[in-house]
N, C-alpha and C positions, 0 to 999 in steps of 0.2 A: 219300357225296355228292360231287358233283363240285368242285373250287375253280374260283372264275370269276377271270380272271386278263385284265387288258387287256394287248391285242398291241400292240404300232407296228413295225411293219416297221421306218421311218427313212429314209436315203436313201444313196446309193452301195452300198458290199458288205452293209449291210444287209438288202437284198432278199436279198440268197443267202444267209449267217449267220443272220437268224431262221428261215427255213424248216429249217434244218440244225437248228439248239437244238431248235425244236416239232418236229421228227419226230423227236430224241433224248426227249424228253420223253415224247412219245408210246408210243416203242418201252419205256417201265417198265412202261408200264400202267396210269399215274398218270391217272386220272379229271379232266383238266381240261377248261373249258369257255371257248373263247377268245375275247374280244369284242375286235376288231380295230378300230382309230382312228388316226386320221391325227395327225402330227405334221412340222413340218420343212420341206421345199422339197417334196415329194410333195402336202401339208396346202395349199400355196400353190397349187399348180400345181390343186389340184381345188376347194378351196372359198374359198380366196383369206385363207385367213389360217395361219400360223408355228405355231401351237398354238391350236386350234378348241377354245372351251367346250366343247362335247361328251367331247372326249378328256381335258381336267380332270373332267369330271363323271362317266364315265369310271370314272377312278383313284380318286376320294373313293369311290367306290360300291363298286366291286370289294377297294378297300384292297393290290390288289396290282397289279404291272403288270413288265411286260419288256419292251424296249425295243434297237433296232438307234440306230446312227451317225445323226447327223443334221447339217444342213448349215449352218453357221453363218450367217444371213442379214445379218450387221449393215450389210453394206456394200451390199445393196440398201433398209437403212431399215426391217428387220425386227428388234425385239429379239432376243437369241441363245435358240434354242429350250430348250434346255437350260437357260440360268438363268430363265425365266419358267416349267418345270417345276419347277423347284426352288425357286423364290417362291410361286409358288399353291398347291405341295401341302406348304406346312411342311418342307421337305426339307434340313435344317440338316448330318447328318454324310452325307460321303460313302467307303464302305469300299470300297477297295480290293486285292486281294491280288495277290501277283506271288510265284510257287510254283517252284521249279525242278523239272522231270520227268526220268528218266533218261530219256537218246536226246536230250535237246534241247542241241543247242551250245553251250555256256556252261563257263566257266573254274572257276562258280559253284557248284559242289553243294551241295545243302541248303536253300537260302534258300527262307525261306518268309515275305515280309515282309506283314505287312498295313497298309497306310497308310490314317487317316483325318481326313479333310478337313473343316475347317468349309466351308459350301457356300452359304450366301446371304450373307454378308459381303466384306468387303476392296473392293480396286478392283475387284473381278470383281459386284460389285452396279450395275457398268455408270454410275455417277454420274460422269461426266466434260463438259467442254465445250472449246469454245474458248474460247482470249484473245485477241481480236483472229484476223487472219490467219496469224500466223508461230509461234501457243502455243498451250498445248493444259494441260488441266489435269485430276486424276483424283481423287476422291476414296478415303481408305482411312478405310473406316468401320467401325467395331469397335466391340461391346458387350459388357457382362461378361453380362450375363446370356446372350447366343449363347454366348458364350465360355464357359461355366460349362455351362451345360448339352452342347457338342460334348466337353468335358473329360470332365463324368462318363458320358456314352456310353462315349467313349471306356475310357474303364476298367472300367466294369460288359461292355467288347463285350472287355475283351482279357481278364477271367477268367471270362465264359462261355465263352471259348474253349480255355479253360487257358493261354493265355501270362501270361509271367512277368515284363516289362519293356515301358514306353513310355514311347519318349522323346520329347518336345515339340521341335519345330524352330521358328525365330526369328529376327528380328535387331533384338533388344531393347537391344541396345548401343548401334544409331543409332536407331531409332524406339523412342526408351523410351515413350510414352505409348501408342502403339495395340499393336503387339508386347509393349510389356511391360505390357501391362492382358491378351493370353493369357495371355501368361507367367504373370504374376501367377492370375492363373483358374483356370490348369492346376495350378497348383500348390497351389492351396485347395484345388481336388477332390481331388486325389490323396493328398492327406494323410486322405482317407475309404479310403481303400485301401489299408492299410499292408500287406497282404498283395501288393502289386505294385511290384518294382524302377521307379524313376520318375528320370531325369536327363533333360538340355535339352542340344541342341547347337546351335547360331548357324547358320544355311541352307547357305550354303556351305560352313563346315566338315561338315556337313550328308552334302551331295551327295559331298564329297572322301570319306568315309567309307564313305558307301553304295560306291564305288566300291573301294576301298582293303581295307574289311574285314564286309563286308553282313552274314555272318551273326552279327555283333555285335549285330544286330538285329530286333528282335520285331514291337513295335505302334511305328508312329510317327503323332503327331498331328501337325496344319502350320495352320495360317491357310489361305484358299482359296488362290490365288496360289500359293504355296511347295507346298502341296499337291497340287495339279496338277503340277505339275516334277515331283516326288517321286515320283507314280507309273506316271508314264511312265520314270523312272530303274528303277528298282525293276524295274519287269517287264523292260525292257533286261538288268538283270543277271540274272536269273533263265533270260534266251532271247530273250524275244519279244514285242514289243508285241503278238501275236495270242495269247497265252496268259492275259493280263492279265485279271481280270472282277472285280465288283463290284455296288453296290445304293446307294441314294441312300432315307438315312432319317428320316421324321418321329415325330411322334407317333403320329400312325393311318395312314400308309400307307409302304409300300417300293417303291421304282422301280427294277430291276435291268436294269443295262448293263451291257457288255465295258468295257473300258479303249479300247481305239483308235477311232479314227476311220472317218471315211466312202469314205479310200483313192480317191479319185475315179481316180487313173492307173490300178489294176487291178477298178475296178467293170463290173461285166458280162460277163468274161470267165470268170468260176468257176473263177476260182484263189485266191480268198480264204480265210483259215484261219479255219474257224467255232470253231474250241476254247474262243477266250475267249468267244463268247458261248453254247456248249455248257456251259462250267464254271459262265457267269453262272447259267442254266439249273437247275443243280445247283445253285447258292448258295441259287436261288428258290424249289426244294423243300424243302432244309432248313429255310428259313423258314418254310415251310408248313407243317413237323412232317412229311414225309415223308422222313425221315434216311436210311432202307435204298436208298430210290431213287439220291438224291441222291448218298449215298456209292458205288453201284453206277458213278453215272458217271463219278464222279472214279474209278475205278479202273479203267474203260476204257477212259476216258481216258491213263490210264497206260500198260495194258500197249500200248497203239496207239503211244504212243511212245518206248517203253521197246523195241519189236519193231524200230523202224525199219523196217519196209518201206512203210508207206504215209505220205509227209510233204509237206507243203506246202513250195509255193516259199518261206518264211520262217524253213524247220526246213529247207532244202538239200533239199529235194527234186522231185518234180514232179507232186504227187498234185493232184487239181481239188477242189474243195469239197464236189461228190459224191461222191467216193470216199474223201476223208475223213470224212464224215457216215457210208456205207456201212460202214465199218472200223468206227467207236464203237459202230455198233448191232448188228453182228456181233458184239464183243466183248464188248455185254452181255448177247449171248444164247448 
């Protein structure tokens, strides 16, 4: 039987990178069935709303969904697509992974970090106003109970995976009450886990680390805010913000994205690198219990750049989006 799986295209290199994943997807043989919804500035421009009931209804229905870049509308007066996906469908951890490949430019061999995010909390839950004309004020709002439960995700997600260490990022030193009420969170859960290496580093020591000595590290969990940094760092050291993918997870459903964005300077010209939303692709079959697929792409994924001959202008080279889509499905057949 088929899995029904909602599409959103998204907006900028979106359009070309979903179509690249679904013809990677397709070319397994994998039986899906895709119900296609608008979301974003595309969602605007057609039915005059950011994220259309339809496409939540949608997501609760299918339980699954993949997802291209979308366009931040805050500053024409549109809440941000993305966190009103992430409030309406329960979508509390966000997983990130940033893998290094042979062939891809990086100082970095080996890293394979997975970063994840609490995802409806901190100031990124959008509660800010002004004060008067000249201030402006943000709220950071934090609960144990989010915090408790993206913790034990978190570590029930880092020993199905077999990893062996995760560490909590922070800065519970000056925000001891909201940071240190994770902290504190992370640290009750994790003691349900003594089979998992479990230490904290402060954000910035954080970041200097990631850079200094990456594969010192496994799983790292963050608050939203700090976690967004982080895995846009992470996939930097790894190559390539185009290699970066990921899944946004609740109770009953998963919403799987790439890590980057909607790249507006190189939208439309099909020189976009579809891999991280190809790998997303792969992440979203494995969830689906179709692991041989899944691992088939990541490892055509590989050898395509591992071969070096066919690479995106972001891996040094000058392959279009088609002909990199071409090469992964060559490769996996």
């Amino acid at each position: 039987m088929a899995h029904r799986v909602t599409l959103i295209t998204g907006d900028g290199i979106g359009r070309e990178v979903i179509p690249a994943a679904r013809q990677v997807v397709e070319a397994t043989g994998i039986a899906i069935e895709w119900e296609e919804m608008l979301a974003g500035e595309m969602a605007v421009e057609m039915v005059g709303e950011a994220v259309p009931e339809d496409t939540i209804a949608s997501i609760k229905r299918n339980k699954v969904a993949i997802k291209g870049p979308l366009t931040n509308l805050v500053a024409r007066g549109w809440a941000s697509p993305n966190v009103t996906l992430r409030s309406k469908l329960g979508l509390f951890a966000q997983v990130r992974r940033a893998r290094y490949f042979d062939g891809v430019p990086s100082p970095y061999k080996g890293v394979d970090i997975i970063v994840v995010r609490e995802a409806t909390e901190d100031t990124f839950a959008g509660a800010e106003q002004k004060v008067g004309p000249d201030a402006a004020v943000a709220l950071k709002f934090v609960t144990r109970a989010t915090s408790e439960q993206v913790a034990r995700f978190t570590m029930d997600y880092a020993r199905r995976m077999g990893r062996r260490k995760v560490t909590v990022a922070h800065k519970a030193n000056i925000l001891k009450l909201t940071d240190g009420l994770f902290l504190e969170s992370a640290r009750r859960v994790a003691a349900e886990f003594p089979e998992l290496e479990f230490n904290d580093r402060m954000i910035d020591n954080m970041c200097f680390q990631l850079v200094k000595a990456p594969l010192d590290y496994d799983v790292i969990l963050a608050p939203n805010v700090y976690g967004d940094i982080l895995a846009d760092l992470a996939a930097g050291v790894a190559g390539s913000l185009g290699l970066g993918f990921g899944g946004n997870f609740g109770p009953e459903v998963a919403l799987f994205e790439a890590v980057h964005g909607t790249a507006p300077d190189i939208a439309g010209r099909g020189i976009a690198n579809p891999l991280g939303e190809i790998l997303t692709a792969s992440m979203m079959l494995n969830y689906l219990g179709e692991t041989q697929a899944a691992r088939a792409i990541e490892m055509a994924v590989a050898k395509v750049l591992r071969e070096g001959k066919v690479l995106t202008g972001d891996l040094g080279g000058r392959a279009t989006t088609a002909e990199m889509t071409a090469a992964i499905i060559a490769a996996l057949n």
